[in-house]
Structures are given as structure tokens and as C-alpha cells.
C-alpha positions in Angstrom: -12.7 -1.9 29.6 -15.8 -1.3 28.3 -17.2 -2.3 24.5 -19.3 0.6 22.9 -21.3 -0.9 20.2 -21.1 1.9 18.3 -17.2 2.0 17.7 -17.6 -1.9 16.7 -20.3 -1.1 14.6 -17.9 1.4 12.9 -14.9 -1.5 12.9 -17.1 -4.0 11.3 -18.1 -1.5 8.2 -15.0 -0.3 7.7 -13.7 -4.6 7.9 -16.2 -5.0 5.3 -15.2 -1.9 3.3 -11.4 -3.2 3.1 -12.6 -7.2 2.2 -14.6 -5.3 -0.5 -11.7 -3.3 -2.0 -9.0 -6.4 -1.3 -11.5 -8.3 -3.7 -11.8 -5.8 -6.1 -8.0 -5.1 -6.9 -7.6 -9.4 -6.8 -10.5 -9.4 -9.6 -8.9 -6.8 -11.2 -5.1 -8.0 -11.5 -5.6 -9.6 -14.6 -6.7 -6.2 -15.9 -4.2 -4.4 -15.0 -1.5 -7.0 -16.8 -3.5 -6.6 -20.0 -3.9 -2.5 -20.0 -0.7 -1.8 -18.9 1.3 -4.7 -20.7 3.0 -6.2 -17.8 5.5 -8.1 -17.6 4.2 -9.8 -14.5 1.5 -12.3 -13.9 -1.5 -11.7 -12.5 -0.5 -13.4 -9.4 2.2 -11.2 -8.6 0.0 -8.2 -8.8 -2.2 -10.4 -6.3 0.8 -11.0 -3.9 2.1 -7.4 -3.9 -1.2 -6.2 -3.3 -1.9 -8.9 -0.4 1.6 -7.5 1.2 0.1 -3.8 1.4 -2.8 -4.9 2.9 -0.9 -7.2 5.4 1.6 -4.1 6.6 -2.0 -2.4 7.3 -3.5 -5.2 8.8 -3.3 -4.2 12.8 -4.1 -0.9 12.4 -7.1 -0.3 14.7 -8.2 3.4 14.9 -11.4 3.6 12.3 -10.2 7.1 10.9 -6.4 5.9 10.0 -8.6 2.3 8.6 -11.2 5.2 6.6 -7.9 7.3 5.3 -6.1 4.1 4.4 -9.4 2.4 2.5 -9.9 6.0 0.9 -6.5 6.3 -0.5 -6.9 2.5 -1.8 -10.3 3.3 -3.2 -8.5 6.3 -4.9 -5.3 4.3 -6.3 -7.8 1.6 -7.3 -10.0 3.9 -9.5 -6.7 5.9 -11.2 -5.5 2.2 -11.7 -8.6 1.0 -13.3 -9.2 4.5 -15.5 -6.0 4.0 -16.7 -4.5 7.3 -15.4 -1.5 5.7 -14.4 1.7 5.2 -16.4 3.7 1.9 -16.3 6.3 3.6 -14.1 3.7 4.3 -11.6 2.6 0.8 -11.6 5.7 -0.9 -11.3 7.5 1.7 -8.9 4.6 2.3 -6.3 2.4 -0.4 -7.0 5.2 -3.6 -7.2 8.0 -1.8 -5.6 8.3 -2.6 -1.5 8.4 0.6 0.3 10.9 -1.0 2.4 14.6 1.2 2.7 17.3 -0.3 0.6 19.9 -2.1 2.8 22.7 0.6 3.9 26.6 -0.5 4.8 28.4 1.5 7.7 29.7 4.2 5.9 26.8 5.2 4.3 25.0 5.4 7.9 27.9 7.1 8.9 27.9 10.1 6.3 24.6 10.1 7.2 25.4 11.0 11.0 23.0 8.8 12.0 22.6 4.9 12.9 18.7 4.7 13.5 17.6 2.6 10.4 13.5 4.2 11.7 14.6 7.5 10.6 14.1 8.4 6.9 16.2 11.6 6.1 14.5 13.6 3.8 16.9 14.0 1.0 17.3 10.3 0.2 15.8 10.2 -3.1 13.7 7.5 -1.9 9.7 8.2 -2.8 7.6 7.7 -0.5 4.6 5.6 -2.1 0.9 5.9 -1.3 -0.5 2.9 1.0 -3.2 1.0 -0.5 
């Protein structure tokens, strides 16, 4: 397999581009506690936002990494401008994305067993990734 220095070039900006934005929602946690009036520290902000950049963390095509940096760029700014509400930040910002735990029959009424599928009436929102 053959390296093409351009497609590392593009790896290595878009590497430095999510370090930058990592930083700048860490600097900004405590922030966020003060204009929205959380009850949280300032170092859970900092661990819930290290966990949605760790479920990102392997993801090697540059345009997914450029959507996914864009879309944190954007939740960043709306966060910071304080065009967000406090159910915002605590449901999609705090909240793992992660599919509450089902028993049998609920999978059952579902007709389905696959805990990968997502059926679309759920209720569940779908929160942006950072």
C-alpha cells in the first residue's frame, strides 16, 4: 500500500483541527457552568466532552473527521453565544447517546432482537456528535 503525502497532509490538519477544538471546549467548561448555572463541575463537562471525542477517535476518512470537527465547531460557538437552553446542555451535551437497556418483552413488542437497530419511533433523540 502506498502513502500519498497529500491525504496525510490532510490527516495531520484535520488532527490539529480537532486537538484545537478538544482544547477549546476544556478551556471553556468552566464557562459553561457559570452561564448556564450548572449543577455540574467543570470537570464533568471536561469528561463528557472527552467521551464524544473518544467514540470519534478511529474515525479515519478526512471528510467524515471535517463533518464531525464542523458540527463541533458549530455546537461549540451556539454553546459559547449562549444560544442554547439548559435542556440542550444537559440532554445532548451530558446525556450518553447510548440506548437505554431493554428487557425481553420490550424487544419482543418490538419484533426485533438486534440491539444495532434503532427503530424510529422510539422517542429517543438523536444528539449531534461533537
Amino acid at each position: 500500500m502506498t502513502t500519498i503525502p497529500a491525504r496525510l497532509a490532510r490527516s495531520v490538519q484535520a488532527r490539529k483541527r480537532a486537538l484545537k477544538l478538544y482544547r477549546d471546549w476544556y478551556r471553556g467548561a468552566p464557562e459553561i457552568v457559570s452561564i448556564y448555572a450548572l449543577n455540574v463541575s467543570p470537570a464533568f463537562i471536561r469528561h463528557c466532552v472527552r467521551q464524544h471525542f473518544e467514540q470519534n477517535r478511529y474515525v479515519s476518512d478526512t471528510r467524515v473527521v471535517d463533518v464531525l470537527l464542523h458540527k463541533g465547531r458549530v455546537e461549540y460557538q451556539e454553546t459559547m453565544n449562549c444560544w442554547k437552553q439548559l435542556d440542550h446542555i444537559m440532554g445532548i451535551l451530558l446525556q450518553p447517546k447510548g440506548r437505554p437497556p431493554r428487557t425481553f418483552l420490550q424487544k419482543f413488542y418490538e419484533g426485533r432482537d438486534e440491539d444495532a437497530v434503532l427503530p424510529a419511533a422510539t422517542g429517543i433523540i438523536n444528539a449531534k456528535t461533537i
